[in-house]
CHARMM internal coordinates of N, CA and C (Angstrom, degrees):
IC EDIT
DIST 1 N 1 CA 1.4435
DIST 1 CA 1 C 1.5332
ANGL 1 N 1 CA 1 C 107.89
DIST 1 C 2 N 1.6558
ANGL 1 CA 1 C 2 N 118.04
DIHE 1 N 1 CA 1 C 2 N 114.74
DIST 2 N 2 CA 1.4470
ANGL 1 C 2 N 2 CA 118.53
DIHE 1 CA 1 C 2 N 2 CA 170.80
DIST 2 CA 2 C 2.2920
ANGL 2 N 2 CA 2 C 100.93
DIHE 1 C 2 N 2 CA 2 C -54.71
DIST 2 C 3 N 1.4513
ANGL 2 CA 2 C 3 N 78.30
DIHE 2 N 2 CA 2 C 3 N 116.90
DIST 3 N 3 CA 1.7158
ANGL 2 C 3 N 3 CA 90.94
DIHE 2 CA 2 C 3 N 3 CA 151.30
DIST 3 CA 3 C 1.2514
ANGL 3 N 3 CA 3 C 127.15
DIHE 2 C 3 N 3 CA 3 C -71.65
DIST 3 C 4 N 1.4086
ANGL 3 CA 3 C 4 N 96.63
DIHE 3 N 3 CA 3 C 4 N -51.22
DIST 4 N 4 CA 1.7382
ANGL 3 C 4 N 4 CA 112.45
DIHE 3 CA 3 C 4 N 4 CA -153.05
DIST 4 CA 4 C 1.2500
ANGL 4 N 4 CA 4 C 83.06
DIHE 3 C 4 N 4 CA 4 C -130.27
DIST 4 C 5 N 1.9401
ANGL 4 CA 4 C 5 N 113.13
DIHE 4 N 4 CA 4 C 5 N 107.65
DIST 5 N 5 CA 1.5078
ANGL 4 C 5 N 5 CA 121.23
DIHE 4 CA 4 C 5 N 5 CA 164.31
DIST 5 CA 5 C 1.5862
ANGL 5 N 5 CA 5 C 120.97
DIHE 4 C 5 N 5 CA 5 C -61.40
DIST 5 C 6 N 1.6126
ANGL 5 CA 5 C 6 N 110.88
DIHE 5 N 5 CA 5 C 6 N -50.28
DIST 6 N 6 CA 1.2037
ANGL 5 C 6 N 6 CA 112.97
DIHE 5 CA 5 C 6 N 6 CA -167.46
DIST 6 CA 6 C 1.3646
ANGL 6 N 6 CA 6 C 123.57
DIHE 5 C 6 N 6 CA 6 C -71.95
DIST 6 C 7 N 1.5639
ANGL 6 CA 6 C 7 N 117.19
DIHE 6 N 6 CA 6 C 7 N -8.56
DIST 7 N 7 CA 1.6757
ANGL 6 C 7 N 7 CA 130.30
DIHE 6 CA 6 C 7 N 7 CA -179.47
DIST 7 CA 7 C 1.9007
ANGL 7 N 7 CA 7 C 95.91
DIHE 6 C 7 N 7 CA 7 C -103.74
DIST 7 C 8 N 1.6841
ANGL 7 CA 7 C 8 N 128.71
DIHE 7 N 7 CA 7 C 8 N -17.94
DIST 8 N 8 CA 1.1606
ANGL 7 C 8 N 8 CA 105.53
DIHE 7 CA 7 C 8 N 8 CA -141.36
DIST 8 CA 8 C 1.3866
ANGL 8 N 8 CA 8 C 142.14
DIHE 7 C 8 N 8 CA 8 C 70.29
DIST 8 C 9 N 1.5751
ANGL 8 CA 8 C 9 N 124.06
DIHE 8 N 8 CA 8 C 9 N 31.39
DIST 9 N 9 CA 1.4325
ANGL 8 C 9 N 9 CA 115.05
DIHE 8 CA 8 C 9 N 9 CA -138.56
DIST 9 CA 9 C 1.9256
ANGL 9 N 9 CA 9 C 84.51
DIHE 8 C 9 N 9 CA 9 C -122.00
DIST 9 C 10 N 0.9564
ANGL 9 CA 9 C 10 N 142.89
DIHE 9 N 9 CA 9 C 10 N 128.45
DIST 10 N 10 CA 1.3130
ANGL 9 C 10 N 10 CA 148.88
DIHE 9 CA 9 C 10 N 10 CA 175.51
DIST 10 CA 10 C 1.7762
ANGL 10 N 10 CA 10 C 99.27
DIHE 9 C 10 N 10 CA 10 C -98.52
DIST 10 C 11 N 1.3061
ANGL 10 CA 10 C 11 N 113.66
DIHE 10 N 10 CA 10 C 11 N 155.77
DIST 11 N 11 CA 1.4244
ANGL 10 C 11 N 11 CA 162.40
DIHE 10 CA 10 C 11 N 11 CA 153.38
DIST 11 CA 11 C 1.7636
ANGL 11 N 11 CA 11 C 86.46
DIHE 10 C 11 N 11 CA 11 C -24.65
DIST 11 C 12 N 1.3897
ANGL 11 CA 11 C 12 N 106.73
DIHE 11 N 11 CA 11 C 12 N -71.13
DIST 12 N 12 CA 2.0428
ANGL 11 C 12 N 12 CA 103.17
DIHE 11 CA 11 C 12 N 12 CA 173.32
DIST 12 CA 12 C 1.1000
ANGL 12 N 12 CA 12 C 121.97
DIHE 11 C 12 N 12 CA 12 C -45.98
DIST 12 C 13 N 1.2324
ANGL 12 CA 12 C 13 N 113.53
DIHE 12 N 12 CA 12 C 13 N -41.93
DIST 13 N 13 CA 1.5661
ANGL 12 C 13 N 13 CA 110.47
DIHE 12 CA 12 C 13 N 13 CA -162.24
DIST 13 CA 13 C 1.1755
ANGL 13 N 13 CA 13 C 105.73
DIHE 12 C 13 N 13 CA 13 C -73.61
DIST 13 C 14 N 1.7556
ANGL 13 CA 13 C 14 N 111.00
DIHE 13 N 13 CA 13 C 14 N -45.44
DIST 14 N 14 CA 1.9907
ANGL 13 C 14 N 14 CA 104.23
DIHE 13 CA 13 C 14 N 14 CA 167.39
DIST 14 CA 14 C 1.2005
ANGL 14 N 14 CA 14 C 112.00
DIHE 13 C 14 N 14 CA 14 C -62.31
DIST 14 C 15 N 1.2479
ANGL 14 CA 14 C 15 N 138.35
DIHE 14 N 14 CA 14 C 15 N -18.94
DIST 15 N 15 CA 1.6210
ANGL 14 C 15 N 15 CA 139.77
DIHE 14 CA 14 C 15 N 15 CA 163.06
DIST 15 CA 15 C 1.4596
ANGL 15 N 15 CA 15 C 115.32
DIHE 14 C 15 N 15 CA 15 C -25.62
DIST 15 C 16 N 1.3587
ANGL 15 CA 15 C 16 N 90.06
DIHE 15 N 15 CA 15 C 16 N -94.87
DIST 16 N 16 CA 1.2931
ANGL 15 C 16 N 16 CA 127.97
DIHE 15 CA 15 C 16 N 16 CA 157.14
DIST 16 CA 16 C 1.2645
ANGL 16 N 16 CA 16 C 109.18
DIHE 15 C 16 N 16 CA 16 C -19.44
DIST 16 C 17 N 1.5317
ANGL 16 CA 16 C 17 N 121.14
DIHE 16 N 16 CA 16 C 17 N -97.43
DIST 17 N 17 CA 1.5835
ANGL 16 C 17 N 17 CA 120.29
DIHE 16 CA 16 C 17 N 17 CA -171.84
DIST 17 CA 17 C 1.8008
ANGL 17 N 17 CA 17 C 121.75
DIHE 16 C 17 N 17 CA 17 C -26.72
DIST 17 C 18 N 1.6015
ANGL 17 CA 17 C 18 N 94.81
DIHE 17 N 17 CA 17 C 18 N -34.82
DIST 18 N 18 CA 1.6097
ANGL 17 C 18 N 18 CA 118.85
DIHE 17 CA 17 C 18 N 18 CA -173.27
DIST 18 CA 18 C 1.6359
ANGL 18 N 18 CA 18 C 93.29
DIHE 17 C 18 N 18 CA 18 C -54.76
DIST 18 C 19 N 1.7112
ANGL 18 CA 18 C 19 N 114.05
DIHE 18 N 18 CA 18 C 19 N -73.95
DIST 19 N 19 CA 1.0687
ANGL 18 C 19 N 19 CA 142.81
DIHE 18 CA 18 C 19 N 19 CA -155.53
DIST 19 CA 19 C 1.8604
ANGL 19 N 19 CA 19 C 93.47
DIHE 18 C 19 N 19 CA 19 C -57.53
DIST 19 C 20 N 1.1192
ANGL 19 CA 19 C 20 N 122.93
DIHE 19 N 19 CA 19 C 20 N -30.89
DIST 20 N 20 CA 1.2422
ANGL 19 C 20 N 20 CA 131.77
DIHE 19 CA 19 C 20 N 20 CA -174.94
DIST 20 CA 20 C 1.4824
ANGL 20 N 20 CA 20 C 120.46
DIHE 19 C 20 N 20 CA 20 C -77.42
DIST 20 C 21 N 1.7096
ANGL 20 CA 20 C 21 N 109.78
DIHE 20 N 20 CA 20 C 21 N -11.82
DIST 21 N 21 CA 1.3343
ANGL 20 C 21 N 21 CA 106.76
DIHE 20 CA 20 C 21 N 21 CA -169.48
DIST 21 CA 21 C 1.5385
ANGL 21 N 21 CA 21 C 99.78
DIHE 20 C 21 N 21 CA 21 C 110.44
DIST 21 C 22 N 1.2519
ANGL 21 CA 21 C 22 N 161.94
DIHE 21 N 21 CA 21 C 22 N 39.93
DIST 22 N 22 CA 1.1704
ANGL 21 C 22 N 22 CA 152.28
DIHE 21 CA 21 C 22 N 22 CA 105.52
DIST 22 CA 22 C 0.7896
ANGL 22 N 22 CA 22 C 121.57
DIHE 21 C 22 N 22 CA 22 C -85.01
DIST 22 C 23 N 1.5818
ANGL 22 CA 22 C 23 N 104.96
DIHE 22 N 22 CA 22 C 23 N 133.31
DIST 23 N 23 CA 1.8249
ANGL 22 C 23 N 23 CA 116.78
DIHE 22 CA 22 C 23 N 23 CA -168.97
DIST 23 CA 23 C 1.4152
ANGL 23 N 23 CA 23 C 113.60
DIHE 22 C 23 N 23 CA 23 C -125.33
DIST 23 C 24 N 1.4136
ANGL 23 CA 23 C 24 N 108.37
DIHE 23 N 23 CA 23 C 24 N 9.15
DIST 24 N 24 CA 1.5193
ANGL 23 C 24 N 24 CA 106.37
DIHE 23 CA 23 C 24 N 24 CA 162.87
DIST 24 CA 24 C 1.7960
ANGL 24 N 24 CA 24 C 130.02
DIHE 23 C 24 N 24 CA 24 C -151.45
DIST 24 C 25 N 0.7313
ANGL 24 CA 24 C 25 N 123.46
DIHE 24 N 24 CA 24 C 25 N 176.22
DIST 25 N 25 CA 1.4923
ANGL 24 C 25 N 25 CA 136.60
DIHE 24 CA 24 C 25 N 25 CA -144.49
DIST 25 CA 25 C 1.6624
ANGL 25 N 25 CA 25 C 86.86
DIHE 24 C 25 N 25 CA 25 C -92.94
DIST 25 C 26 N 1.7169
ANGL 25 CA 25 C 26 N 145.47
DIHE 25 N 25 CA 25 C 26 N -32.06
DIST 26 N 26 CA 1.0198
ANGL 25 C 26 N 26 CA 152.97
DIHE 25 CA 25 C 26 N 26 CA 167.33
DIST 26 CA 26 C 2.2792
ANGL 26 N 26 CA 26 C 99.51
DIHE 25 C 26 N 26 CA 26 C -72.73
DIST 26 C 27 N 0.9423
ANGL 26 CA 26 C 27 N 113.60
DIHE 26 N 26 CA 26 C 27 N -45.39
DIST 27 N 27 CA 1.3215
ANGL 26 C 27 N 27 CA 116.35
DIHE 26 CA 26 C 27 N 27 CA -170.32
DIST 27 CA 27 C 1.3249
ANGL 27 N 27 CA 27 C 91.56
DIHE 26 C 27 N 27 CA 27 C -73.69
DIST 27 C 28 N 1.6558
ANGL 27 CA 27 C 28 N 141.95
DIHE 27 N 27 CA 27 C 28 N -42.70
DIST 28 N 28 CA 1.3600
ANGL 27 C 28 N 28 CA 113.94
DIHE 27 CA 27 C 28 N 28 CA -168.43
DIST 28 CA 28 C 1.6231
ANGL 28 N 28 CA 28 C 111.61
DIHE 27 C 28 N 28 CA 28 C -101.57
DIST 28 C 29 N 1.1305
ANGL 28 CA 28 C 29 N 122.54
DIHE 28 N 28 CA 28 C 29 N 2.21
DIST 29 N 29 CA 1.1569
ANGL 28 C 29 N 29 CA 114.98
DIHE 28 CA 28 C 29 N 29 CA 154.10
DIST 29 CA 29 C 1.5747
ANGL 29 N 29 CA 29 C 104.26
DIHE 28 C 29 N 29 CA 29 C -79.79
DIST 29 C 30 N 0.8876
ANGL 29 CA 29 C 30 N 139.52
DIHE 29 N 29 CA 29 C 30 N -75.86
DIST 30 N 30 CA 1.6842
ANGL 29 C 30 N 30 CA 115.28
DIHE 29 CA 29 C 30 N 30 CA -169.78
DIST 30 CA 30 C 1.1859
ANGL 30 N 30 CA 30 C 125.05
DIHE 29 C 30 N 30 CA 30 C -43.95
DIST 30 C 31 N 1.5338
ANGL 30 CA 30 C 31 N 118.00
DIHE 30 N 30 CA 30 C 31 N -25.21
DIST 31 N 31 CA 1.3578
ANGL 30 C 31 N 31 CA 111.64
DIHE 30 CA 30 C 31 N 31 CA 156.70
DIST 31 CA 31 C 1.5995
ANGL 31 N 31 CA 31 C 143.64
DIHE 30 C 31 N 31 CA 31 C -93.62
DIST 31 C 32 N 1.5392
ANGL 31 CA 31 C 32 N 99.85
DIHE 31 N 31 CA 31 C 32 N -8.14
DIST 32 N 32 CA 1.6554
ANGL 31 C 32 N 32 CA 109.85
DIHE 31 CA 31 C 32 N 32 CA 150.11
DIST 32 CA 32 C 1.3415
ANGL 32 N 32 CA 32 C 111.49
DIHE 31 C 32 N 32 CA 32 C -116.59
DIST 32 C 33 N 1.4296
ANGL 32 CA 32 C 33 N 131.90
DIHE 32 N 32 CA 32 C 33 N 0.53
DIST 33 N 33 CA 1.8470
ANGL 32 C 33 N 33 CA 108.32
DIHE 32 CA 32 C 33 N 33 CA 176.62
DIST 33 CA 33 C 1.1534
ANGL 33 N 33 CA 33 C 111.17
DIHE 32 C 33 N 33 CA 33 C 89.40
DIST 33 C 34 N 1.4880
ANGL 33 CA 33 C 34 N 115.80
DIHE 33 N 33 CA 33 C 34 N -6.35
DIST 34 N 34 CA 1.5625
ANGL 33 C 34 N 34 CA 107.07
DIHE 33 CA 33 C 34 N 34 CA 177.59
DIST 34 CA 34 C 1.5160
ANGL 34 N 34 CA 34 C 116.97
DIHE 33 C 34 N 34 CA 34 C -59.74
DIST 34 C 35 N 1.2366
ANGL 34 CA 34 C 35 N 111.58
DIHE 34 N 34 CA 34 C 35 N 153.72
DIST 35 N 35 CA 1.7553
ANGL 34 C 35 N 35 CA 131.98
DIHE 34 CA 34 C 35 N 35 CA 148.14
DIST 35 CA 35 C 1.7481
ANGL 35 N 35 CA 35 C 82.95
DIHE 34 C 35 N 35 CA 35 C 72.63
DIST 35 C 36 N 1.2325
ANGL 35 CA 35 C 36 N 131.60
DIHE 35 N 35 CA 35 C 36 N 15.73
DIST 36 N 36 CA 1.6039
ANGL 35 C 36 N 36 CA 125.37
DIHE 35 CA 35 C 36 N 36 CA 159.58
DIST 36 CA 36 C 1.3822
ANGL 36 N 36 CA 36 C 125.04
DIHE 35 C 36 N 36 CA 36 C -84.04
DIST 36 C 37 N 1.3358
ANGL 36 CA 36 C 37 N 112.25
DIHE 36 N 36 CA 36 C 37 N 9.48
DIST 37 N 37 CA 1.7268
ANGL 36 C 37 N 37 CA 120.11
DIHE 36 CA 36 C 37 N 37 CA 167.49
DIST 37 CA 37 C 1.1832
ANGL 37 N 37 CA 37 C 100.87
DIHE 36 C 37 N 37 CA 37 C -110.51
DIST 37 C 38 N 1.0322
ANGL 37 CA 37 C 38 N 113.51
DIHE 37 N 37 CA 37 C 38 N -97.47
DIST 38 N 38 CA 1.9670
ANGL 37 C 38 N 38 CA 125.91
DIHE 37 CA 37 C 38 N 38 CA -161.23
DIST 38 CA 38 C 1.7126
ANGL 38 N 38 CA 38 C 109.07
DIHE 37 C 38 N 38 CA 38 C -78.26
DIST 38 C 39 N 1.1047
ANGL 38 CA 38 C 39 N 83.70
DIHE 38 N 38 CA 38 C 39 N -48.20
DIST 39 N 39 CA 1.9058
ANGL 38 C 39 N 39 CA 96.99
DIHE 38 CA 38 C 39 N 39 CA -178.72
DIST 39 CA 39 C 1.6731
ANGL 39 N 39 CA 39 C 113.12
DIHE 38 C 39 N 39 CA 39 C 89.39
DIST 39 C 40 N 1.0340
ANGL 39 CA 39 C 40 N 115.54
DIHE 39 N 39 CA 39 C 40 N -4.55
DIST 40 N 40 CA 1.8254
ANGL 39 C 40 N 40 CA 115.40
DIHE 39 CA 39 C 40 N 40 CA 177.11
DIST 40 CA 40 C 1.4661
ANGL 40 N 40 CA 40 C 98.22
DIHE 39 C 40 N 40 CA 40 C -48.58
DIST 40 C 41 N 1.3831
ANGL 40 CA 40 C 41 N 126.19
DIHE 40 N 40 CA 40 C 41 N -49.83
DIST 41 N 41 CA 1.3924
ANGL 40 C 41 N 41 CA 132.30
DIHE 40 CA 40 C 41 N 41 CA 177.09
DIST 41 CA 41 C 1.4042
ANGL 41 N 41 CA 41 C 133.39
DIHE 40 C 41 N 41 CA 41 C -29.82
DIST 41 C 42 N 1.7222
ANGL 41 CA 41 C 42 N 104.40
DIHE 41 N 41 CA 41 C 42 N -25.73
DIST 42 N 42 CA 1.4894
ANGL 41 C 42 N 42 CA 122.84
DIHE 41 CA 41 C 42 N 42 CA -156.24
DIST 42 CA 42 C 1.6860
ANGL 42 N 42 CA 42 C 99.88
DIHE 41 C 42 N 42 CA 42 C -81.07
DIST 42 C 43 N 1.1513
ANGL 42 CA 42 C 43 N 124.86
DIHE 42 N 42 CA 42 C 43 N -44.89
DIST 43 N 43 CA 1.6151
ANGL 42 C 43 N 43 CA 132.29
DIHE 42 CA 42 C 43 N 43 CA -176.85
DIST 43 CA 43 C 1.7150
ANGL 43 N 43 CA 43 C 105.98
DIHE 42 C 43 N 43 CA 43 C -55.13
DIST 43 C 44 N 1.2474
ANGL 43 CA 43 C 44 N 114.22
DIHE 43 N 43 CA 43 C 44 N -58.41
DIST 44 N 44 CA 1.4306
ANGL 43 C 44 N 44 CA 124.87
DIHE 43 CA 43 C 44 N 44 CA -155.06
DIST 44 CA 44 C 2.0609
ANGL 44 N 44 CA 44 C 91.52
DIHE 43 C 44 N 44 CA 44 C -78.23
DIST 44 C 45 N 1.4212
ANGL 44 CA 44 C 45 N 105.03
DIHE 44 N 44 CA 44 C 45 N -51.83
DIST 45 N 45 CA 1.9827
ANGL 44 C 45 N 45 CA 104.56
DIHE 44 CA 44 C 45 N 45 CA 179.24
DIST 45 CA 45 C 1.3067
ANGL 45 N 45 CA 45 C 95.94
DIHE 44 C 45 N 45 CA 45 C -41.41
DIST 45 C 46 N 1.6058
ANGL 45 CA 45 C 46 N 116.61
DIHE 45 N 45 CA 45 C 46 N -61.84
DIST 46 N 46 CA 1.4226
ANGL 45 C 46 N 46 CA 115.65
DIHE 45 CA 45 C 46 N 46 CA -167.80
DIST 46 CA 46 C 1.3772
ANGL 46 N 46 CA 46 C 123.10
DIHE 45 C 46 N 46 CA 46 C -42.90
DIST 46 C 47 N 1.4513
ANGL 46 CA 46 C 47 N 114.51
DIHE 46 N 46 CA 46 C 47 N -57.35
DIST 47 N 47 CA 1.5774
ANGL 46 C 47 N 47 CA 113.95
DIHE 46 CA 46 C 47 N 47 CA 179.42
DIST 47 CA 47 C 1.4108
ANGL 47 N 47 CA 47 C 102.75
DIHE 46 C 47 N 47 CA 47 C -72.06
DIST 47 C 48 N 1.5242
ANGL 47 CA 47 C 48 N 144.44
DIHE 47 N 47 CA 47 C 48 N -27.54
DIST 48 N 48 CA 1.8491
ANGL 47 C 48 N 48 CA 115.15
DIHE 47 CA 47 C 48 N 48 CA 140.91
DIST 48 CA 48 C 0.8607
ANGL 48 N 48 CA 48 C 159.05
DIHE 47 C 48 N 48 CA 48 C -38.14
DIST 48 C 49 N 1.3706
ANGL 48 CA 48 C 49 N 80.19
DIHE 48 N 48 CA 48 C 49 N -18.11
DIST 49 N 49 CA 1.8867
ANGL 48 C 49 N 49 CA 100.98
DIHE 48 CA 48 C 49 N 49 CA -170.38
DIST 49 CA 49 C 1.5982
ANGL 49 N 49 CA 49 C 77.65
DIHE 48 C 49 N 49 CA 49 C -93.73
DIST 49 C 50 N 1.4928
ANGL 49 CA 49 C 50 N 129.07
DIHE 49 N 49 CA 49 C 50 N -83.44
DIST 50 N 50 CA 1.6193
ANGL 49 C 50 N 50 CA 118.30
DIHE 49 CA 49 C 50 N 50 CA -158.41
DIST 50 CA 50 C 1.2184
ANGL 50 N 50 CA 50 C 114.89
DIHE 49 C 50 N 50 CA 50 C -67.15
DIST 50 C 51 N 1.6479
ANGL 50 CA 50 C 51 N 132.20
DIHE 50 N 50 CA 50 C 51 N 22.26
DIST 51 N 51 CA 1.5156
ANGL 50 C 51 N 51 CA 118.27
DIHE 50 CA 50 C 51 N 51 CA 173.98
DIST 51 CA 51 C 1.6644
ANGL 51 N 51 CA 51 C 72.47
DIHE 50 C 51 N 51 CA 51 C -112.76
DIST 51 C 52 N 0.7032
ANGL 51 CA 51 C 52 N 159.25
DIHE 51 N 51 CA 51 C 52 N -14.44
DIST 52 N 52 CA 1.8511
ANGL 51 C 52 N 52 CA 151.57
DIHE 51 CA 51 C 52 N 52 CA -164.95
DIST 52 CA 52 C 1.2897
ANGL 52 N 52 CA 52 C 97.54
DIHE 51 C 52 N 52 CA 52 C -84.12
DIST 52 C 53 N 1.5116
ANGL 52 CA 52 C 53 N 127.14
DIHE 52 N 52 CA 52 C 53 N -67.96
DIST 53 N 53 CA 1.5795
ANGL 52 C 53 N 53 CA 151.83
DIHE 52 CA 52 C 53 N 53 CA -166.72
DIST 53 CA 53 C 2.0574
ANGL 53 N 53 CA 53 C 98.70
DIHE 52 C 53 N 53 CA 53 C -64.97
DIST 53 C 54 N 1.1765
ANGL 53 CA 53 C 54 N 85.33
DIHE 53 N 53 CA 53 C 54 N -17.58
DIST 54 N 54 CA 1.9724
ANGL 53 C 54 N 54 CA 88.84
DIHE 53 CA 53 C 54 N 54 CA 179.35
DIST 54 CA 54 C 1.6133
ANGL 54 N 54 CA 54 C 95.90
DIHE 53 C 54 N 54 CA 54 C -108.02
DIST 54 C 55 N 0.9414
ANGL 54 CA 54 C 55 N 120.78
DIHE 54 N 54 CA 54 C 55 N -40.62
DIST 55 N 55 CA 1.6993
ANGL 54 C 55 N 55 CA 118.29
DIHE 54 CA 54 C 55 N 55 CA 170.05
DIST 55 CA 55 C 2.0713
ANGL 55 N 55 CA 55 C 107.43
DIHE 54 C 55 N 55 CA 55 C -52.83
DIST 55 C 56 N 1.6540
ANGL 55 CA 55 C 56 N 117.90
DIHE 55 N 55 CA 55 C 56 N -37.48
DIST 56 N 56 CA 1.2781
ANGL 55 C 56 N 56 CA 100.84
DIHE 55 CA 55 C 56 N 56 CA -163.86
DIST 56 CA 56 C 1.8478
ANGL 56 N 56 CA 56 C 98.09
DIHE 55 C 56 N 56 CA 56 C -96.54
DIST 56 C 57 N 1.3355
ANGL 56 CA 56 C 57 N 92.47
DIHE 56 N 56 CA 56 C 57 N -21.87
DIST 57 N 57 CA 2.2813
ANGL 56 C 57 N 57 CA 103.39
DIHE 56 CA 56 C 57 N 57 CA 167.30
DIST 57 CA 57 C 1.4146
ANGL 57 N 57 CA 57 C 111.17
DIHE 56 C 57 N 57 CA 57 C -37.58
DIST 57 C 58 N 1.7151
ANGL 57 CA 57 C 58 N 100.84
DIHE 57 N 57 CA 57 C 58 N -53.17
DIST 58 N 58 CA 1.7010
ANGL 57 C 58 N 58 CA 100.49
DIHE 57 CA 57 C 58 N 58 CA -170.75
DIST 58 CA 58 C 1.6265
ANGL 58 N 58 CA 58 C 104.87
DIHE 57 C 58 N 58 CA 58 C -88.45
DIST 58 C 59 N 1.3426
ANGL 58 CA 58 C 59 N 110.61
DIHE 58 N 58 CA 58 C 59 N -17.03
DIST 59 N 59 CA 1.2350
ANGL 58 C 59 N 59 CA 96.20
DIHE 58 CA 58 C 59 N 59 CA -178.00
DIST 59 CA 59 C 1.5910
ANGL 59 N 59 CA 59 C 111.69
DIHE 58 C 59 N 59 CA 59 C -52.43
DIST 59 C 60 N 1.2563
ANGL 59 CA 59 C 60 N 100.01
DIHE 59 N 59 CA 59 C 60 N -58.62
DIST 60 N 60 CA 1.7490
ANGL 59 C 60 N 60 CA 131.95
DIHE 59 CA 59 C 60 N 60 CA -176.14
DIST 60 CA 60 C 1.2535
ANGL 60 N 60 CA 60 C 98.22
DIHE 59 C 60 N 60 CA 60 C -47.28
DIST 60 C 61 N 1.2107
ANGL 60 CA 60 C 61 N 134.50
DIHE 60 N 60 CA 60 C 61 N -44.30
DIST 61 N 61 CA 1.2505
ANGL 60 C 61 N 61 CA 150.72
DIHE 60 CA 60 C 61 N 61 CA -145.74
DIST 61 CA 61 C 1.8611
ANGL 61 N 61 CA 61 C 102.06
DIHE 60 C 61 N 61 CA 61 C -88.33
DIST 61 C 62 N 1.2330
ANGL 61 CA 61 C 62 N 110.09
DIHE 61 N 61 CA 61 C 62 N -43.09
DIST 62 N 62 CA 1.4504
ANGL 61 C 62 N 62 CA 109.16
DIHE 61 CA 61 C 62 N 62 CA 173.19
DIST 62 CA 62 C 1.3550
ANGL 62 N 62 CA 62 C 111.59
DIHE 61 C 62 N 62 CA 62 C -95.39
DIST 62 C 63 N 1.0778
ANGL 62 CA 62 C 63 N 123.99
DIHE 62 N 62 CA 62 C 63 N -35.44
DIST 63 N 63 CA 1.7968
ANGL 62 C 63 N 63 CA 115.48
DIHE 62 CA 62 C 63 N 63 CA 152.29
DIST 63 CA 63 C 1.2559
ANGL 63 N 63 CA 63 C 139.56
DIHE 62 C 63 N 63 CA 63 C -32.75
DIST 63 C 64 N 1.3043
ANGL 63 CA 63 C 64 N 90.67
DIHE 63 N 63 CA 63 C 64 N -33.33
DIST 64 N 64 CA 2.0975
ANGL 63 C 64 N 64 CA 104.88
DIHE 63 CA 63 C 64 N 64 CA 177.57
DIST 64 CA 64 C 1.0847
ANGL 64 N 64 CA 64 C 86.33
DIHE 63 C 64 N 64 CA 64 C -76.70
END
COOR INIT
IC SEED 1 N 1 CA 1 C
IC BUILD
């Protein structure tokens, strides 16, 4: 699902970046460009970014 129309930026790509070692909503816009045109993008990345970062918490979290 495109997030971010005006960059092209899909739902994966914040996946991904997450899964890669970005842990915030300032870190993946400088590294994909998101929410730097219009910004509608910024609400919906955000709750990807913290349901992703809560997906790798519990991971970690039942591993210990």
């Amino acid at each position: 699902m495109y997030v971010c129309l005006c960059r092209g930026i899909t739902d994966q790509d914040i996946k991904d970046a997450v899964a890669n070692g970005t842990e915030s909503y300032r870190e993946i816009r400088e590294q994909l460009g998101l929410g730097t045109c219009c910004g509608r993008c910024a609400p919906e990345a955000k709750a990807i970014i913290s349901e992703e970062l809560a997906e790798i918490a519990a991971r970690i979290s039942v591993a210990a």
